[in-house]
N, C-alpha and C positions, 0 to 999 in steps of 0.2 A: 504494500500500500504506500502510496507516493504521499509525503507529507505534501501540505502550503508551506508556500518560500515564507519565510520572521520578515519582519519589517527592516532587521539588520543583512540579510541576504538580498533583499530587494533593492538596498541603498546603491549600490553599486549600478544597479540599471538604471537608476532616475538620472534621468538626461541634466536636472536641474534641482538645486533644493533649495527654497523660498524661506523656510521658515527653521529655525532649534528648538529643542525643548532646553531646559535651564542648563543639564550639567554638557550637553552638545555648545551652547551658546559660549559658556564658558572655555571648554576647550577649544573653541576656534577663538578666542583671544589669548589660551595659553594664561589664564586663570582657574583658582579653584571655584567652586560653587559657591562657598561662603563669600570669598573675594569679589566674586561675578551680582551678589547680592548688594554687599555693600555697595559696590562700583553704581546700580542700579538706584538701590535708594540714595546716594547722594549724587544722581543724575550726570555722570559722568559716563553711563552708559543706560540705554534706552530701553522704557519701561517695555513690556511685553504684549503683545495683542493675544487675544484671548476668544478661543473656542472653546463654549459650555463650558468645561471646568480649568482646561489645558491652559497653558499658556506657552505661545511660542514667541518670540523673537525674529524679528523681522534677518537676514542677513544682508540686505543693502542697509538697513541702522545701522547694525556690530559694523559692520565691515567702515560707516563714516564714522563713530562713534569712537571706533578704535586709531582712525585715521588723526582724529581731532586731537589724542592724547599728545604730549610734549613730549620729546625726543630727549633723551639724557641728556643735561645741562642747562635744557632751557626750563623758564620759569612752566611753574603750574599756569600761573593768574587765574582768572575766573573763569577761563569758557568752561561751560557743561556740553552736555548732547541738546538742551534747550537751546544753547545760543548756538549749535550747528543746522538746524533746521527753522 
């Protein structure tokens, strides 16, 4: 009897992926989960959109949200992911 393909075997076929779940989000910025929250609620990285219970994570955000961050040496200052969009 042939199983269905996991949603982790199927990843590999999607042509594209739109959206993370928290701890996926996370490691596409090379953050823990906890880190990936905090980052979140102090709006340095972009709140999550939200099906029935899910939340996913845009990846054109992460990917400007992540963009926005300061490079070693330069100031934090104020921008958030508010002031990127």
């Amino acid at each position: 009897m042939k199983r269905a393909p996991s949603r982790i075997d199927m990843l590999p076929l999607l042509p594209v992926v739109f959206g993370l779940g928290e701890i996926e989000a996370a490691a596409a910025i090379g953050v823990s989960a906890s880190k990936f929250r905090a980052l979140v609620k102090e709006s340095r990285m972009p709140r999550p959109r939200r099906i029935d219970r899910r939340f996913i994570w845009d990846v054109d955000e992460l990917r400007a949200a992540f963009k926005a961050l300061p490079h070693e040496g330069e100031s934090e200052g104020s921008d958030t992911w508010a002031d990127v969009v």
